[in-house]
Each structure stands twice: as C-alpha cells, then as structure tokens.
C-alpha positions as CSV (number, residue, x, y, z in Angstrom):
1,X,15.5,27.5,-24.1
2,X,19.0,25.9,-24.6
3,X,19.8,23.8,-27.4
4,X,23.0,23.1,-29.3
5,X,22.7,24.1,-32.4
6,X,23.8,22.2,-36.0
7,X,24.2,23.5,-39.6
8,X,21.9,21.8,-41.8
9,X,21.7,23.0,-45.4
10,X,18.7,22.7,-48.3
11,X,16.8,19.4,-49.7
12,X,16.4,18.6,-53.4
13,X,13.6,21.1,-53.4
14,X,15.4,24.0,-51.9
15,X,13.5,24.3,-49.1
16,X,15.7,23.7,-45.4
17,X,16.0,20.9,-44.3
18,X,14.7,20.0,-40.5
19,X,16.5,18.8,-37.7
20,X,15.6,14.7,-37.6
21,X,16.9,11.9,-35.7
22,X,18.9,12.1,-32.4
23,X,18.8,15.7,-33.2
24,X,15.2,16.5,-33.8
25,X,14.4,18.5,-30.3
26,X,17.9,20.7,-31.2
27,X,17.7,23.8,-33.3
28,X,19.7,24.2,-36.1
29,X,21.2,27.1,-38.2
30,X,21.1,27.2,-42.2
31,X,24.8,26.8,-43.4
32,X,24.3,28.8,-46.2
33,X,23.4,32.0,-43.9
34,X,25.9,34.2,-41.7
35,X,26.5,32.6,-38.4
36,X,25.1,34.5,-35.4
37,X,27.2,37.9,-35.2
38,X,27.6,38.1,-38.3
39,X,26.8,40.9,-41.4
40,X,23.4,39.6,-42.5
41,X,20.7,37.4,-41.2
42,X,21.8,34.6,-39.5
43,X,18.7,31.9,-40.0
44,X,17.9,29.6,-36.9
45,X,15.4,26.8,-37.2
46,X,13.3,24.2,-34.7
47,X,10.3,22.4,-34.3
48,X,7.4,23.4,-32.3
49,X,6.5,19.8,-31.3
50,X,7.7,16.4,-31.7
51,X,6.4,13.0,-32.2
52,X,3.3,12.5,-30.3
53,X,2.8,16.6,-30.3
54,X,5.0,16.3,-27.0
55,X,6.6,20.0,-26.9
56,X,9.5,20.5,-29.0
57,X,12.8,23.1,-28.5
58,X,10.7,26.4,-30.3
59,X,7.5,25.3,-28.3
60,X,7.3,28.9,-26.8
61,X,8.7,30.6,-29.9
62,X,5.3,31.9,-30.8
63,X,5.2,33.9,-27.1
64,X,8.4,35.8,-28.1
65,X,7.7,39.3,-27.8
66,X,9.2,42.7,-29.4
67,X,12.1,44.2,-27.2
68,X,12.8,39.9,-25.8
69,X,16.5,39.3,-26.1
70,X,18.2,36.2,-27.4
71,X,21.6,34.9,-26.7
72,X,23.5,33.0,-29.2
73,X,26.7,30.8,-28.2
74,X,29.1,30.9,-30.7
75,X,31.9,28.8,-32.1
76,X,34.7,30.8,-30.6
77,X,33.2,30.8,-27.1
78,X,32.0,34.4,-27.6
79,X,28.1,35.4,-27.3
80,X,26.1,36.9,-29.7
81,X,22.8,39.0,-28.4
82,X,20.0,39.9,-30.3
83,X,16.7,42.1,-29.4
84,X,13.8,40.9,-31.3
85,X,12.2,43.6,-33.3
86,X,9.4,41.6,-34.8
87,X,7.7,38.6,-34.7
88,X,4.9,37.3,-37.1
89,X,2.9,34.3,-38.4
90,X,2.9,33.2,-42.2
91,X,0.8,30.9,-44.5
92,X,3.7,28.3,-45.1
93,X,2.2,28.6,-48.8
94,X,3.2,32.6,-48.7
95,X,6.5,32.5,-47.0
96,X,8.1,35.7,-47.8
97,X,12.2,34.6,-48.7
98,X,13.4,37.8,-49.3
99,X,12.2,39.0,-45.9
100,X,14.0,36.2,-44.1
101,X,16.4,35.1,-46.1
102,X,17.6,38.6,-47.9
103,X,20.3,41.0,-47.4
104,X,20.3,43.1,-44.2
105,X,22.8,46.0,-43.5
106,X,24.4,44.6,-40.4
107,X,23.8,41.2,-38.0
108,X,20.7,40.2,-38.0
109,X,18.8,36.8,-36.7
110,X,15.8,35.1,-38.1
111,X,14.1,32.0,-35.9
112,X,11.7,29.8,-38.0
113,X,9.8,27.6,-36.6
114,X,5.7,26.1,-37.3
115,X,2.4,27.6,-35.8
116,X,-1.0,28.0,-36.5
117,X,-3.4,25.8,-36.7
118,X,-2.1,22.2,-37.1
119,X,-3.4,20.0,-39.8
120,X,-4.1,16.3,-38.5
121,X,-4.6,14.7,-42.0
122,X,-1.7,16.3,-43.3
123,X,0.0,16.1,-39.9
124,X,2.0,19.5,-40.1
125,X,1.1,22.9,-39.3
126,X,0.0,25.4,-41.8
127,X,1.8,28.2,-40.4
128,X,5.7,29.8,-39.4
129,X,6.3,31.5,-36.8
130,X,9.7,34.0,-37.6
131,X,11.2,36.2,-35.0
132,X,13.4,39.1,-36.1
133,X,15.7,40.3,-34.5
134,X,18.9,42.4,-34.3
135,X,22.5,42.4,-32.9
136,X,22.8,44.3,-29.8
137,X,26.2,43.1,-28.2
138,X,28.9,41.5,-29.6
C-alpha cells in the first residue's frame, strides 16, 4: 500500500485522532511519537474501510505477517525499513498503551488500525489490529 502520510495529534479525550475528510483513505502518524527512524515507536494509523465499508488504505493490515517488511518515506527523502515482529488483535475496550505507545530501546513502528468483528448499530469495529515492528535499514 502507498499513502502519504499526515501528523495528526490527540482529541479532547486523549485518544488519536483519525484521518477525516479529503484525507480519510491516507494514513497518518501521531505527532506526539518519533517519526519513522527514529529512537522509539514511531505510531502509524488508518482505516480499514471507508464510508459504505468500501476498502480503506489498512484494508490488508490484518494479513501482515511476522518477518513482512515495511518501507517508510521520510521527510528528508531517505527510507526507513521495518521487519514486523508481531502482529495482534485487541478489544478496543483493552487497548494496551504502554505496549504501543511506551518506550522502546531503539526505532521501532506501531501500525493501528480496526478489525474484528464490526458493530452495525454502533457502526465501528470492536477490535485493533497493531503490527510491530522494528528498524532494519536506515
């Protein structure tokens, strides 16, 4: 997949806020993380589908598998390449922050998106789908 990617930040709740608009098929990275490359994880975020449950940019997220790599363009023109190490499925009422969000000991990149089984009254899904994964190339 290949997206530009946008820094979005937090809503009045804390929690990230979503690509929307003109942007909502684009992924976007958490401005308060490390960029891609960087010491620490690096958070990257996208819908699964879009209006009409049309497929969205992370629509094959959830077939990422352990070892898969992932190339990140950066600002300087430089790309950053990550091997995913994990991926895994949580209740998004038991997200675990400190696993995504925390403190790693070198680059590190986290991709959030939904999955699991989708929720037609509440029209969301009840799941996230996170890949891990670290730097492998600079």
């Amino acid at each position: 997949m290949d997206s530009p990617i946008h820094g979005l930040g937090l809503d009045a709740q804390g929690q990230l806020k979503v690509p929307s608009g003109e942007r909502y098929d684009e992924v976007a990275w958490y401005d308060g993380s490390p960029t891609p490359g960087e010491v620490g994880p690096a958070v990257l975020e996208g819908h699964v589908t879009g209006s009409g449950h049309d497929p969205s940019v992370f629509f094959e997220l959830g077939a990422t598998k352990k070892g898969d790599l992932v190339e990140v363009d950066r600002a300087d023109g430089s790309t950053a390449t990550f091997k995913v190490t994990d991926v895994r499925k949580y209740p998004k009422a038991d997200f675990p922050r400190v696993d995504v969000y925390g403190a790693t000991a070198g680059p590190e990149l986290r991709i959030i998106t939904c999955g699991g089984t989708y929720d037609g009254a509440a029209r969301r899904h009840l799941d996230n789908v996170v890949v891990f994964a670290k730097l492998v190339e600079d």
